[in-house]
C-alpha positions as semicolon CSV with decimal commas, in nm:
position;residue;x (nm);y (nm);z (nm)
1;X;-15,423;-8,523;7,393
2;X;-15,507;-8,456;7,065
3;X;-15,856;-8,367;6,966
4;X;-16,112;-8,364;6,661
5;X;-16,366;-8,055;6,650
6;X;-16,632;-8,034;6,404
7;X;-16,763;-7,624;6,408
8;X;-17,046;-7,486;6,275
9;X;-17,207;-7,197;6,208
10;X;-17,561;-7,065;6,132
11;X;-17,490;-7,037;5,797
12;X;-17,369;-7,413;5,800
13;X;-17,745;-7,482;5,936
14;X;-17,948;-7,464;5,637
15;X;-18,294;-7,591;5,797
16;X;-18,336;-7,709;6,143
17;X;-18,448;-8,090;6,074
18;X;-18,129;-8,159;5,834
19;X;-17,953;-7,979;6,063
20;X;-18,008;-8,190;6,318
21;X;-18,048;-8,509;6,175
22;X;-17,710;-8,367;5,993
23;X;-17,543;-8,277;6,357
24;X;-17,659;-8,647;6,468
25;X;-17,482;-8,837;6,188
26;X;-17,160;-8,673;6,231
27;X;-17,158;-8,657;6,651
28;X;-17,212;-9,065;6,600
29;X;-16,923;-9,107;6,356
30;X;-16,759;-8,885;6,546
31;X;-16,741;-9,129;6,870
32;X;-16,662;-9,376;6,657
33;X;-16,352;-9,246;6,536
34;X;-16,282;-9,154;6,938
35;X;-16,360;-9,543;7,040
36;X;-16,113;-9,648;6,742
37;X;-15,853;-9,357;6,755
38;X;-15,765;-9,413;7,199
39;X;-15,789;-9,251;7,480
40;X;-15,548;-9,022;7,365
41;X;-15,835;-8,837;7,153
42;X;-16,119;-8,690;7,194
43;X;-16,432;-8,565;6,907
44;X;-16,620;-8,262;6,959
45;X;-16,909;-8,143;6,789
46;X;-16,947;-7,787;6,857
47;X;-17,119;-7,482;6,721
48;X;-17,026;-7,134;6,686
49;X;-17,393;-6,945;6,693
50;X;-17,632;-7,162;6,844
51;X;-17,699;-7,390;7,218
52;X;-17,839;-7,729;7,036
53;X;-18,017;-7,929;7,288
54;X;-17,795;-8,237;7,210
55;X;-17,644;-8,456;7,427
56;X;-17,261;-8,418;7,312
57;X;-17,262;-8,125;7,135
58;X;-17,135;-7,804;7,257
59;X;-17,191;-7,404;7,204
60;X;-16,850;-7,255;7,154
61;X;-16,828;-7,095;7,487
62;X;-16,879;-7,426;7,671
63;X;-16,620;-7,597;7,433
64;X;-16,343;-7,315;7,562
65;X;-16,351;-7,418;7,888
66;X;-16,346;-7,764;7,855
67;X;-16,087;-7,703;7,615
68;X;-15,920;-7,495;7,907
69;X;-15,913;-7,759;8,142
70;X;-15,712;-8,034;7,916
């Protein structure tokens, strides 16, 4: 399985509205390239400093583990 993982860190998350609104854009084009690309793949959206309350996103620590279990 090959995967696609988008990281960020604070310093990536200039104010908390782009941020998010940023985050948003790019976890939707991100499942779009995972419908088109198979069930072979998978997108991630995960950040290196911060929890963001977003469905499909992930803190690094949570990412590890799922990454673990593949």
């Amino acid at each position: 399985m090959v995967s696609s993982l988008s990281l960020y860190n604070q310093r990536d998350m200039r104010t908390a509205g782009k941020a998010h609104s940023e985050a948003l854009s790019k976890l939707h084009l991100g499942r779009a390239w995972q419908e088109q690309a198979g069930p072979g793949y998978r997108y991630f959206l995960v950040f290196q400093d911060k929890d963001i309350s977003m469905t499909g996103a992930y803190p690094m620590s949570e990412f590890l583990k799922i990454l673990a279990e593949l």
